[in-house]
C-alpha positions in Angstrom: 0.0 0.0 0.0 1.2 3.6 -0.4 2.7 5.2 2.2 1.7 8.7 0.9 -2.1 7.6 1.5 -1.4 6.8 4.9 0.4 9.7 5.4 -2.8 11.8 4.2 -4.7 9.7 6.3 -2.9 10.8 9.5 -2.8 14.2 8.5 -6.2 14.0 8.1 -7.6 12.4 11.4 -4.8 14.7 13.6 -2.9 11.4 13.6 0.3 12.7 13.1 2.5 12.2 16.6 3.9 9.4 17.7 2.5 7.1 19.4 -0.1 6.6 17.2 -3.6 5.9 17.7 -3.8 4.0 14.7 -1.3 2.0 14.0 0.1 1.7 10.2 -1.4 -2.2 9.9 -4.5 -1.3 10.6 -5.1 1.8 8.6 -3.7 -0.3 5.4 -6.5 -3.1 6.2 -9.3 -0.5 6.4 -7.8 1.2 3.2 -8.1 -2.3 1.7 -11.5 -3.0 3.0 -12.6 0.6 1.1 -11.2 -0.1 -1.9 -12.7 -3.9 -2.4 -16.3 -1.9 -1.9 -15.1 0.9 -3.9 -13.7 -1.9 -6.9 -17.1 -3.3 -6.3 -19.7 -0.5 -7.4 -16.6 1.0 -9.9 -14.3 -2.0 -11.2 -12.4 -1.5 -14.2 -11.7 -3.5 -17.4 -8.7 -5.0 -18.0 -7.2 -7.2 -20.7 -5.9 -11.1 -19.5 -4.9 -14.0 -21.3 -4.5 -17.4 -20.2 -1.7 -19.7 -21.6 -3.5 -23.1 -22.3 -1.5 -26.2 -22.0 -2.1 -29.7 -22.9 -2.8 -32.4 -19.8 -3.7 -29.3 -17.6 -7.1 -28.4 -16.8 -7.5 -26.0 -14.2 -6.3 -22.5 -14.5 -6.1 -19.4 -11.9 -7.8 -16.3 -13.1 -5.9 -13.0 -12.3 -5.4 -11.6 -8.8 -7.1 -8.8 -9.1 -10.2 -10.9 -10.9 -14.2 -9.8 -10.0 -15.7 -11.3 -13.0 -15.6 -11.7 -16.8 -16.6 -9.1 -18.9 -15.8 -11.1 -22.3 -13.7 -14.0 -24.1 -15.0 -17.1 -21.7 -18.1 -17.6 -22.8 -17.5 -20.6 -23.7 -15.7 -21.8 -20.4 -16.4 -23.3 -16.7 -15.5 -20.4 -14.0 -15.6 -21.3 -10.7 -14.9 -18.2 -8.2 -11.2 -17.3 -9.9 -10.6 -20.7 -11.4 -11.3 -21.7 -15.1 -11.8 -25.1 -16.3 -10.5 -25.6 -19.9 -10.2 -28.7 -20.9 -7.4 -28.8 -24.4 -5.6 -30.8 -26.1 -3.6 -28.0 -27.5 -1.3 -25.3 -26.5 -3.5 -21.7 -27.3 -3.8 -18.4 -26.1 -7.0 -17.1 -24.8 -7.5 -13.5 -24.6 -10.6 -12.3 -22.3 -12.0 -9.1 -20.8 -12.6 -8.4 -17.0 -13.8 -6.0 -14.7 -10.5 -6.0 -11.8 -10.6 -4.5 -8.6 -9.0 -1.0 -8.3 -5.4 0.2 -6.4 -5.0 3.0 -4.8 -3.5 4.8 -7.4 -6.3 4.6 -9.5 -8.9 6.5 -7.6 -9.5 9.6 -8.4 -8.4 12.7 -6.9 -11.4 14.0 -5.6 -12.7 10.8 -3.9 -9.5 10.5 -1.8 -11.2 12.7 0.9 -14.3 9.7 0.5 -11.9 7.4 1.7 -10.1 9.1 4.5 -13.3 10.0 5.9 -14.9 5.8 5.7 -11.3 4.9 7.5 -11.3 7.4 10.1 -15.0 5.8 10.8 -14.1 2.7 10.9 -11.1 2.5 12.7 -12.4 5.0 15.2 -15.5 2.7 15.7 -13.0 -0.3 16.0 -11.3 1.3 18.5 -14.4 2.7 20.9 -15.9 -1.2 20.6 -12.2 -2.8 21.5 -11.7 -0.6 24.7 -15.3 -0.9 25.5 -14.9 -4.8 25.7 -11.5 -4.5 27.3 -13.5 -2.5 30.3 -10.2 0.2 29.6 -12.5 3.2 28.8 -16.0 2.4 30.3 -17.2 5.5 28.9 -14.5 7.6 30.2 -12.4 9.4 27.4 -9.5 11.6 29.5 -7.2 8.4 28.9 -8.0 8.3 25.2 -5.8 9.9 22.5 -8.0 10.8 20.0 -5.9 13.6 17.9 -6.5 17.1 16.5 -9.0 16.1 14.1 -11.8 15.0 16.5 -14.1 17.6 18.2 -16.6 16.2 21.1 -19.6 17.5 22.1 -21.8 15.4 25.0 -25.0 15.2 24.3 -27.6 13.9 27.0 -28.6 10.5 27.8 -25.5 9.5 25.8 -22.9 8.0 26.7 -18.9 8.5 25.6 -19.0 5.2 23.5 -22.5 5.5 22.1 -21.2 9.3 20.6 -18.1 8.0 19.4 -19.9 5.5 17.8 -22.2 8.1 15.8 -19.3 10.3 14.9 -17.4 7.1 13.7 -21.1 6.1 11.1 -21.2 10.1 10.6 -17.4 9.7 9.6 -17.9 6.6 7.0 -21.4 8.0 5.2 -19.5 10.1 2.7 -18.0 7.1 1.6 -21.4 5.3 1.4 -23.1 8.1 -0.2 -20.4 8.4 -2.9 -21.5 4.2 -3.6 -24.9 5.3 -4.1 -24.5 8.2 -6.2 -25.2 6.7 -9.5 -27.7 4.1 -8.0 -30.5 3.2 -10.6 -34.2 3.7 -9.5 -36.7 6.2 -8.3 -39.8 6.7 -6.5 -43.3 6.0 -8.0 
């Protein structure tokens, strides 16, 4: 994963001094975890062939593999396995939609992004001390960084706001999904 996008993302939660509140790991997992939704609703098409050889019958479809856009009609796919069964070396050249890297979102959904992982881990976080019995509601022991303003509202407690901030946090993200959804009201 990029090390720039993590950088961004500290700079944007108020992240940004050591010791961290979230450590690198686990900002790269919820990056990953945005992007598979992201590749999901906006996949891409790429090009792929597969080298067929005689005797051999099973064949791994690319890494980055969602589903096959053209070129294997004609062939068995099983999750990212193809069955081709040939008594001759070939080529086959196919089209698929591929999950997305970080590098090829675009500029202006970066902010999307930043905002679903600060949600996320931050809701990851407020569960994990909760079950620890660290916090129990109290947050002067908690690091939270510059980026974070709390206000208490009544007949809430510390985890259930963190909580809200961390789904208000990740609806950007969500919202951007849905943008081009297809439907209406009758």
């Amino acid at each position: 994963m990029n090390n720039n996008i993590i950088k961004m993302f500290r700079e944007y939660s108020g992240d940004s001094s050591q010791p961290y509140f979230f450590s690198d790991n686990d900002i790269e997992n919820s990056l990953k975890n945005a992007l598979k939704q992201y590749s999901a609703q906006y996949p891409i098409l790429k090009n792929g062939v597969i080298d067929v050889f005689p005797g051999k019958q099973i064949y791994q479809l690319p890494h980055d593999y969602q589903m096959w856009y053209k070129g294997l009609e004609e062939y068995d796919v099983i999750k990212n396995n193809i069955m081709i069964e040939s008594s001759a070396c070939k080529s086959i050249a196919f089209v698929y939609y591929a999950d997305r890297c970080i590098d090829e979102i675009p500029e202006n959904n970066i902010y999307f992004f930043l905002s679903y992982c600060y949600g996320d881990l931050l809701e990851k976080k407020v569960l994990e001390m909760t079950e620890q019995n660290i916090a129990n509601g109290d947050l002067k022991t908690m690091k939270l960084g510059r980026g974070l303003e709390l206000t208490f509202e009544d007949n809430k407690n510390d985890k259930e706001m963190l909580i809200d901030l961390a789904k208000e946090k990740k609806q950007p993200f969500f919202h951007l999904l849905n943008k081009n959804a297809i439907g209406g009201w009758c």
